[in-house]
Short mmCIF file of the C-alpha atoms (twelve columns), coordinates in Angstrom:
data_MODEL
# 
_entry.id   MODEL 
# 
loop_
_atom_site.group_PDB 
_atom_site.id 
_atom_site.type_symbol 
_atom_site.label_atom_id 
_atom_site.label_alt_id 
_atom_site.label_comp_id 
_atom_site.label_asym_id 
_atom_site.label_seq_id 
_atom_site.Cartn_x 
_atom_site.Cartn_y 
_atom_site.Cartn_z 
_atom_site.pdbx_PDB_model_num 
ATOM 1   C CA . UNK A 1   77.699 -21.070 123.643 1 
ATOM 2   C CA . UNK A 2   75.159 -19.240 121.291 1 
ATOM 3   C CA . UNK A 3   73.832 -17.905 124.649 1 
ATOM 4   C CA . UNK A 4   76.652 -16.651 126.071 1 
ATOM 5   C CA . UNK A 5   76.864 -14.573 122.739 1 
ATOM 6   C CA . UNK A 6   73.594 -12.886 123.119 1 
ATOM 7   C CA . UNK A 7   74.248 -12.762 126.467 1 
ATOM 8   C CA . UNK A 8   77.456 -10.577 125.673 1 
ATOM 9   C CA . UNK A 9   75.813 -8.730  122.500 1 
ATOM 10  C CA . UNK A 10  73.019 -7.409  124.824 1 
ATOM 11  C CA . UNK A 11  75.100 -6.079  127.434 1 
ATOM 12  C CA . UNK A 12  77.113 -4.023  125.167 1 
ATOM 13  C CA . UNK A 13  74.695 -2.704  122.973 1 
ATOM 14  C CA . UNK A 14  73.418 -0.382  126.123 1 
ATOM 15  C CA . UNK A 15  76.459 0.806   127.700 1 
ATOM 16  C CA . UNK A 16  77.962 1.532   123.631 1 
ATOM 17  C CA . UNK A 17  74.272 3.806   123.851 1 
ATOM 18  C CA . UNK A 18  75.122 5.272   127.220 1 
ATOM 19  C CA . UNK A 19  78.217 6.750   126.505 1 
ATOM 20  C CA . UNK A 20  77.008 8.118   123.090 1 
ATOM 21  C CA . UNK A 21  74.170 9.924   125.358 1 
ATOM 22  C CA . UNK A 22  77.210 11.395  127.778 1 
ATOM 23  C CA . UNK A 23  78.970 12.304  124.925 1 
ATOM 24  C CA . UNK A 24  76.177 14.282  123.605 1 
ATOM 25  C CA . UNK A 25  74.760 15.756  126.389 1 
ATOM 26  C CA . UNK A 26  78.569 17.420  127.748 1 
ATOM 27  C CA . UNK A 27  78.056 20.090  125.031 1 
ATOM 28  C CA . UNK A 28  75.071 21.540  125.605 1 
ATOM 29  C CA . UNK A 29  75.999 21.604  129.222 1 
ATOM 30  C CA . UNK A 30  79.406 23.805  128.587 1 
ATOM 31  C CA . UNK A 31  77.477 25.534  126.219 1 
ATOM 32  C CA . UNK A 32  75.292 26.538  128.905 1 
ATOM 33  C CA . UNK A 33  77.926 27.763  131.208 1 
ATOM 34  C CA . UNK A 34  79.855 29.770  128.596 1 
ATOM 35  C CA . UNK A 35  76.171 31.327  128.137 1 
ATOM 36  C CA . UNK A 36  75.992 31.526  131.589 1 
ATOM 37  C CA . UNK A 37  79.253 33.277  132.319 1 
ATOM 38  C CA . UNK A 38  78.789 35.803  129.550 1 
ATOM 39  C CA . UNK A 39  75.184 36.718  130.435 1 
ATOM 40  C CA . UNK A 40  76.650 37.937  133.680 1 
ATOM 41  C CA . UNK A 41  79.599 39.314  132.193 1 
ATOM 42  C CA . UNK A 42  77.065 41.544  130.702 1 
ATOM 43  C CA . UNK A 43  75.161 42.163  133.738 1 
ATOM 44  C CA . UNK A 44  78.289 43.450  135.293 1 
ATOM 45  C CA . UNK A 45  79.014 45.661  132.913 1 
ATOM 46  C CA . UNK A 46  75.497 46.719  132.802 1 
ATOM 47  C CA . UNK A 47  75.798 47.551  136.401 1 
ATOM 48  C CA . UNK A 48  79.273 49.062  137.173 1 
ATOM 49  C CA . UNK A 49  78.739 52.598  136.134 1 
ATOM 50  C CA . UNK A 50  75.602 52.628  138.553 1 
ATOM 51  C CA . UNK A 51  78.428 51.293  141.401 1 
ATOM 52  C CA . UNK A 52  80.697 54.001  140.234 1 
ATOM 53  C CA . UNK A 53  78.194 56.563  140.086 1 
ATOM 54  C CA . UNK A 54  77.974 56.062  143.822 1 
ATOM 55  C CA . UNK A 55  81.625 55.544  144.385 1 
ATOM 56  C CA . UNK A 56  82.122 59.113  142.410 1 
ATOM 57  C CA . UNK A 57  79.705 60.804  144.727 1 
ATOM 58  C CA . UNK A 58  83.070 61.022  147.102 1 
ATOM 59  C CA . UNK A 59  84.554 64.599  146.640 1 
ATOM 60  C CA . UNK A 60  88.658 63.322  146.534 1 
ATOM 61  C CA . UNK A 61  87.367 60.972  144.080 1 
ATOM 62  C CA . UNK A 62  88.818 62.016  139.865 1 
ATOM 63  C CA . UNK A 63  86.843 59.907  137.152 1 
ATOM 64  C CA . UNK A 64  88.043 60.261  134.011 1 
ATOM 65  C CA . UNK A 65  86.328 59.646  130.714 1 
ATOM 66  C CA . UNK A 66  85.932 56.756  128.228 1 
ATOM 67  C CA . UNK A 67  88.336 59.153  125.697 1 
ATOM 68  C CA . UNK A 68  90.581 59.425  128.412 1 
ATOM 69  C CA . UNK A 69  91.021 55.682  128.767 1 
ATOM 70  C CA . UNK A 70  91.406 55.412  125.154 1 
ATOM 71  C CA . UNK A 71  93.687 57.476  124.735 1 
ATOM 72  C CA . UNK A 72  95.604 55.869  127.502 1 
ATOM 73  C CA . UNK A 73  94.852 52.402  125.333 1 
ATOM 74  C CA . UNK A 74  96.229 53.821  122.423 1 
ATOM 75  C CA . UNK A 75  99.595 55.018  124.117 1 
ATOM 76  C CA . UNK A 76  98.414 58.966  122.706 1 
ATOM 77  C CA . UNK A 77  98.381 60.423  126.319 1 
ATOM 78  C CA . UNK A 78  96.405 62.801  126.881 1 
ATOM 79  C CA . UNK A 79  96.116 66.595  129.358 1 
ATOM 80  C CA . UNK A 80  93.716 66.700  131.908 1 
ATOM 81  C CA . UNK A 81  94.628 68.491  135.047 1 
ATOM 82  C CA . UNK A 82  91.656 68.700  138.080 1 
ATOM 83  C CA . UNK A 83  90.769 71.625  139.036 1 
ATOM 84  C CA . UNK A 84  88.220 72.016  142.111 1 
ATOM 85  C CA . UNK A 85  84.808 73.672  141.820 1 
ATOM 86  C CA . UNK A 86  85.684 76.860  143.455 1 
ATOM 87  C CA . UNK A 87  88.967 77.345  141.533 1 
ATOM 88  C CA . UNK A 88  86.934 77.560  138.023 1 
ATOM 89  C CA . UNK A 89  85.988 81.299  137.059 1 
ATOM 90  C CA . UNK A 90  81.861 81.917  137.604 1 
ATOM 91  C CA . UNK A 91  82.079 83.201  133.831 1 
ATOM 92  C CA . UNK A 92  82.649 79.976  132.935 1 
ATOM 93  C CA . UNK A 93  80.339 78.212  134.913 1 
ATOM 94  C CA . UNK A 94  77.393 80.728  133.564 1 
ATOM 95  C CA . UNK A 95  78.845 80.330  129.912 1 
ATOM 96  C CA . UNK A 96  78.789 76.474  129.951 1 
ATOM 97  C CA . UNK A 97  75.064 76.527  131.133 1 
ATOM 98  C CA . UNK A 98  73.648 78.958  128.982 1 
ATOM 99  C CA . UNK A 99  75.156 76.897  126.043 1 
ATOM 100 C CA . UNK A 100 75.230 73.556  127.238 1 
ATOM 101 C CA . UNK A 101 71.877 73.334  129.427 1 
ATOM 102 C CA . UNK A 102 69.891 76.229  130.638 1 
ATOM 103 C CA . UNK A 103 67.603 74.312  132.771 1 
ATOM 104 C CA . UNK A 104 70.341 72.673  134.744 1 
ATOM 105 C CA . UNK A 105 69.308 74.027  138.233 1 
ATOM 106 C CA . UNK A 106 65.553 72.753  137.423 1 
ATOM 107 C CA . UNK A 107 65.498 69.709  136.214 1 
ATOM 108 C CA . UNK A 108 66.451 66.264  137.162 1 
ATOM 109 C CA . UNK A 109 68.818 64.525  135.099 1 
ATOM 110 C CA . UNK A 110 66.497 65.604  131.675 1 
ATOM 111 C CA . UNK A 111 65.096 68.532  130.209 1 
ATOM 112 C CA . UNK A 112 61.596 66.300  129.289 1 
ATOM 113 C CA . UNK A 113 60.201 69.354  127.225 1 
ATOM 114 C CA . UNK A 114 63.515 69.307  124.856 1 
ATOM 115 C CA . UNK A 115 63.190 66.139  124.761 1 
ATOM 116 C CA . UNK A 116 59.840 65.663  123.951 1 
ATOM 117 C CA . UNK A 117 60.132 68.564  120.932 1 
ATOM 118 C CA . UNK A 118 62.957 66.228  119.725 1 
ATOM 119 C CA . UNK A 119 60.659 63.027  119.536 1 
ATOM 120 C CA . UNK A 120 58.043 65.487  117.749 1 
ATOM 121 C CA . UNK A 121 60.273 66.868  115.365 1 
ATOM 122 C CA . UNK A 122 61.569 62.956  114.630 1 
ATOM 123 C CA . UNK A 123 58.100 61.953  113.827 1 
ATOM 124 C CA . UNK A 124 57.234 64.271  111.651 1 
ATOM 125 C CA . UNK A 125 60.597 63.641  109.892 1 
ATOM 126 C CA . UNK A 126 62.488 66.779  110.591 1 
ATOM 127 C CA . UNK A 127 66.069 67.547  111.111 1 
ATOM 128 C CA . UNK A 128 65.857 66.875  115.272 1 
ATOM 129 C CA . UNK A 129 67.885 69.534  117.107 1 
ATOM 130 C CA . UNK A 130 70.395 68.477  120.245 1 
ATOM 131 C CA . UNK A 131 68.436 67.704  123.537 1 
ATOM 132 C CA . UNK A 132 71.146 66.672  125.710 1 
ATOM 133 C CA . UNK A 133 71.496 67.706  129.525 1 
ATOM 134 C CA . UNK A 134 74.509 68.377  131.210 1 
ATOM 135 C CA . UNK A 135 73.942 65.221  133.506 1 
ATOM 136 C CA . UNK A 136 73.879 63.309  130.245 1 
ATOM 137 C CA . UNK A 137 76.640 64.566  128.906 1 
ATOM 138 C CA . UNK A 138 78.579 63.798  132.103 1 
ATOM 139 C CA . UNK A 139 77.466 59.861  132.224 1 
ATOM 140 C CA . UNK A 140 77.923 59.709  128.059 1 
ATOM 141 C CA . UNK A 141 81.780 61.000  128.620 1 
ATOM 142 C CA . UNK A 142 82.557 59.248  131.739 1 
ATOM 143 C CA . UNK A 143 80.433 55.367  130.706 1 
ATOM 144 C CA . UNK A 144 79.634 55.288  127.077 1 
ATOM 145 C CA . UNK A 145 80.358 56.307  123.559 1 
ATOM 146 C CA . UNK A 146 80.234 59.152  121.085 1 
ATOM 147 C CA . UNK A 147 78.020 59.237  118.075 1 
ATOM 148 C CA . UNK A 148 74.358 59.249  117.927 1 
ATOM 149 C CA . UNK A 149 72.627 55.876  118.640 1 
ATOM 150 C CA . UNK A 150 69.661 55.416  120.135 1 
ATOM 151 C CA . UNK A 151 71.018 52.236  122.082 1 
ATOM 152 C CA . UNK A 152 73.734 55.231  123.733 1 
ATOM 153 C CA . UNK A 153 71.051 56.896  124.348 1 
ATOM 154 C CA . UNK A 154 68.520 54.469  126.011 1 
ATOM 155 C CA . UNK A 155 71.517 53.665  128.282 1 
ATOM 156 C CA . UNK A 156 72.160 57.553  129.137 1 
ATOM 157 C CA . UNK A 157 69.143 58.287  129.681 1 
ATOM 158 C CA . UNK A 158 68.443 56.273  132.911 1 
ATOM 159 C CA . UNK A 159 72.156 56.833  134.404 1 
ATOM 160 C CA . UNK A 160 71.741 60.753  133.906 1 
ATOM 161 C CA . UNK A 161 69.195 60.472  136.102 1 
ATOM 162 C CA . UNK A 162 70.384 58.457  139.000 1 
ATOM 163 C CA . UNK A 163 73.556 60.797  138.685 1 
ATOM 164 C CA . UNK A 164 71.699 63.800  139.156 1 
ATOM 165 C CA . UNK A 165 69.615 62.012  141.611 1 
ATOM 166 C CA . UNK A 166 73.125 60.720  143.668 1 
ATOM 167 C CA . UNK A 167 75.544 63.874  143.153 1 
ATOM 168 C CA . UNK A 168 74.967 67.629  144.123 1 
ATOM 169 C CA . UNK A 169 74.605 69.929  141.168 1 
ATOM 170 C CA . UNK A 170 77.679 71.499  142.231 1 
ATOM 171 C CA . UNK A 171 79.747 67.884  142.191 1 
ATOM 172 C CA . UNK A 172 78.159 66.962  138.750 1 
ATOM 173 C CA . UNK A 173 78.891 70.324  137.289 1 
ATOM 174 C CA . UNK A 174 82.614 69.829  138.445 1 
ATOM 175 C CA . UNK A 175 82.911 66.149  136.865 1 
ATOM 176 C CA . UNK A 176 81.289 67.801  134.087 1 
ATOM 177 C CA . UNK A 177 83.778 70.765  133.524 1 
ATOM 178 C CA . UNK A 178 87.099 68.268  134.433 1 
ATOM 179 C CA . UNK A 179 86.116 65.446  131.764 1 
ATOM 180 C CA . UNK A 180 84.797 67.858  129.111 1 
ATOM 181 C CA . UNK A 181 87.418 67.376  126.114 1 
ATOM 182 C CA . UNK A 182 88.395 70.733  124.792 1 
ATOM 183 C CA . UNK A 183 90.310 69.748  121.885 1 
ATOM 184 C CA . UNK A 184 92.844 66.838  120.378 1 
ATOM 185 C CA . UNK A 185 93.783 65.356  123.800 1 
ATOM 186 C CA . UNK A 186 92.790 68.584  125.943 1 
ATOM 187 C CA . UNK A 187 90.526 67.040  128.946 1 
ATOM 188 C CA . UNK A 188 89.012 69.518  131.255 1 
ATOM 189 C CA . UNK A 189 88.930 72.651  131.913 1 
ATOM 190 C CA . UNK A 190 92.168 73.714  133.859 1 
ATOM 191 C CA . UNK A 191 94.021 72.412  130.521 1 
ATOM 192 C CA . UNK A 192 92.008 73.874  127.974 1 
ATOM 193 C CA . UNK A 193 92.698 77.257  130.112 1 
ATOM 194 C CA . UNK A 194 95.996 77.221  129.626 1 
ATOM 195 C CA . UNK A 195 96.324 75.280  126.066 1 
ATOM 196 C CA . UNK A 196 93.910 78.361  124.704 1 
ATOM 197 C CA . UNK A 197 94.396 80.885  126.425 1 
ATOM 198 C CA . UNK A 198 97.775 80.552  128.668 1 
ATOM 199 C CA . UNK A 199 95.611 80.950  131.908 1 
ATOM 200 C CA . UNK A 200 94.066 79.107  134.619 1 
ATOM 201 C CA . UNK A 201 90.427 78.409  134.990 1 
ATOM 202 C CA . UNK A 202 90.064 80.566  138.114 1 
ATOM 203 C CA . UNK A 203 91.089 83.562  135.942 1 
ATOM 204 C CA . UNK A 204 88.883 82.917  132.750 1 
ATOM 205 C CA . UNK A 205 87.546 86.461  131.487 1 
ATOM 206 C CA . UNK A 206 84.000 86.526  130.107 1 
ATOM 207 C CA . UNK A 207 84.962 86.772  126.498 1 
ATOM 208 C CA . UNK A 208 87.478 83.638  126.547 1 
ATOM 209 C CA . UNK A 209 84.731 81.222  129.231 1 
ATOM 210 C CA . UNK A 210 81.966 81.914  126.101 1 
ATOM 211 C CA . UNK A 211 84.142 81.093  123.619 1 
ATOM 212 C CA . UNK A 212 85.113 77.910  125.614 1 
ATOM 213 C CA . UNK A 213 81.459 77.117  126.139 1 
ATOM 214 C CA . UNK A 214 80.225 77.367  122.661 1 
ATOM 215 C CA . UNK A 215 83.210 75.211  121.365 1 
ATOM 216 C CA . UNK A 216 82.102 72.149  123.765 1 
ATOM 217 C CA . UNK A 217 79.543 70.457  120.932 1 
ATOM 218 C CA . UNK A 218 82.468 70.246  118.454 1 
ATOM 219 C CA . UNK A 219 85.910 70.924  119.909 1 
ATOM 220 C CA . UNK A 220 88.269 69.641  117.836 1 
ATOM 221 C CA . UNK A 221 86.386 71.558  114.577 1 
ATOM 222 C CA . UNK A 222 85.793 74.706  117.178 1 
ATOM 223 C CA . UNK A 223 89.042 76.083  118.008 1 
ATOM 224 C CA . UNK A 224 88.624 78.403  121.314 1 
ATOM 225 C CA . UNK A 225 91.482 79.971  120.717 1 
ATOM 226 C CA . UNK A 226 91.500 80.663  117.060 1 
ATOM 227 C CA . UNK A 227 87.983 81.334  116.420 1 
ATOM 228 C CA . UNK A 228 86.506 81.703  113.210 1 
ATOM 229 C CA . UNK A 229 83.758 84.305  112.803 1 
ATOM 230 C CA . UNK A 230 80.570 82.394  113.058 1 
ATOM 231 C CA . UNK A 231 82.602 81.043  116.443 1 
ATOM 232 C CA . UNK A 232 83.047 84.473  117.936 1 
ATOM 233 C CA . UNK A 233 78.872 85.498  116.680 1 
ATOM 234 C CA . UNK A 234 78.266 82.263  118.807 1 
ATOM 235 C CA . UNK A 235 80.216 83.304  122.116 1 
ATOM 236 C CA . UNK A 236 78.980 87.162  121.759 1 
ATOM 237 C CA . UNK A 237 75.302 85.687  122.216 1 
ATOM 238 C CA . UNK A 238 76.406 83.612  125.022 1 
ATOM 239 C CA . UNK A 239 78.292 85.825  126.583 1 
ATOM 240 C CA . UNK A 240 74.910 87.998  127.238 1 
ATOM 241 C CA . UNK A 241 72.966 85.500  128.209 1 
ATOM 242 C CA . UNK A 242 75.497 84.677  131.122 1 
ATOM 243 C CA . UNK A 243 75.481 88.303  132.322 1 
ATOM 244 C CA . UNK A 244 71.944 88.265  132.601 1 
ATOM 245 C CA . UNK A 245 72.021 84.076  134.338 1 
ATOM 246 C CA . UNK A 246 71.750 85.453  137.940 1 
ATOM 247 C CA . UNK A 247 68.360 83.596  137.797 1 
ATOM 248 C CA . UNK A 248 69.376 79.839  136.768 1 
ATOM 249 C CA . UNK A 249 72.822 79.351  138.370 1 
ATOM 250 C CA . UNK A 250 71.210 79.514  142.389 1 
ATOM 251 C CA . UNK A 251 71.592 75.765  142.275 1 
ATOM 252 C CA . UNK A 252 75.916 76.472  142.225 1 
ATOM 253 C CA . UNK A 253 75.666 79.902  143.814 1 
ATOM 254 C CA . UNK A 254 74.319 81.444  146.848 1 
# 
């Protein structure tokens, strides 16, 4: 009898131990998935604007911008009518590069001297001044975030230049100008035509495309329309350069 005991007694004792060992081994294993499934979560979202960047290379193609979508999120709604490349007034075109990016027919996605007077002027602890490229620009609005951060950043940098390196300088100029916010809901530059001025893009005099362009670093501050007097200073300089831009636009222009 006292053996069939022990005979019992030893056969539980290992399976009681073997299901304690399941039991403690099934977390770590759903851990693991849940790690799995978010580490390509990531990875997705790491590589979908590179898909789209591709995907917007097609010319019927519309992308709108990460403000756009919120807005849309947020139930605000927003103005943003697209306007073709060859329906937007030259002025403007000139006007937005001689403010925005003045190298924009030369380099490739980033203007590496800017950017490497900005990394000087940050290590020797000075005020650093804006270095940003239309291509970056275009992939910040249409992928990421405002606000300065150097993860943005280290993310821009990269898809500026596989945009510039995938799109014509004519298609990335026209993303550029139709996802551009103008002001409080004002996307693009067929809208902030007529919300500024009461006219379209195509028909843009020089005075009102400079005042457009210099109002793109702040626009809801910069008012196009109502300018303020360091404002109109800002668009009288860049209104001569872009009479005199014959030189840096042959990228857009023949």
């Amino acid at each position: 009898m006292d053996k069939e005991v022990d005979s019992q007694s030893v056969d539980v004792v290992p399976e009681a131990l073997e299901e304690g060992q399941m039991s403690a081994n099934r977390w770590p294993a759903a851990w693991q998935a849940r790690f799995r499934r978010l580490v390509l979560a990531v990875l997705a979202l790491f590589v979908l604007p590179y898909v789209l960047i591709v995907f917007y290379a097609l010319d019927f193609v519309r992308p709108i911008s990460t403000l756009m979508l919120r807005d849309l999120v947020l139930l605000r709604g927003f103005d943003r009518q697209w306007v073709e490349f060859d329906d937007i007034a030259p002025v403007l075109v000139q006007s937005v590069m001689m403010s925005e990016d003045g190298q924009f027919c030369s380099h490739a996605g980033i203007d590496w001297n800017q950017m490497r007077g900005v990394v000087e002027d940050a290590l020797d602890g000075e005020q650093t001044r804006g270095a940003s490229t239309i291509p970056m620009q275009t992939v910040k609005n249409l992928f990421l975030w405002n606000g300065r951060s150097f993860v943005r950043k280290a993310l821009e940098l990269p898809l500026a230049i596989v945009a510039d390196f995938v799109w014509s300088k004519r298609r990335m100029m026209e993303i550029y100008l139709n996802v551009a916010e103008w002001g409080d809901g004002i996307y693009g530059i067929e809208a902030a035509a007529r919300h500024h001025f009461g006219v379209s893009a195509a028909k843009l005099s020089r005075r009102q495309a400079a005042l457009l362009a210099v109002s793109l670093p702040n626009p809801i501050d910069r008012n196009a329309g109502k300018p303020g007097r360091g404002l109109r200073r800002l668009a009288s300089l860049i209104e001569r350069r872009a009479s005199r831009s014959g030189g840096y636009i042959t990228c857009l222009y023949d």
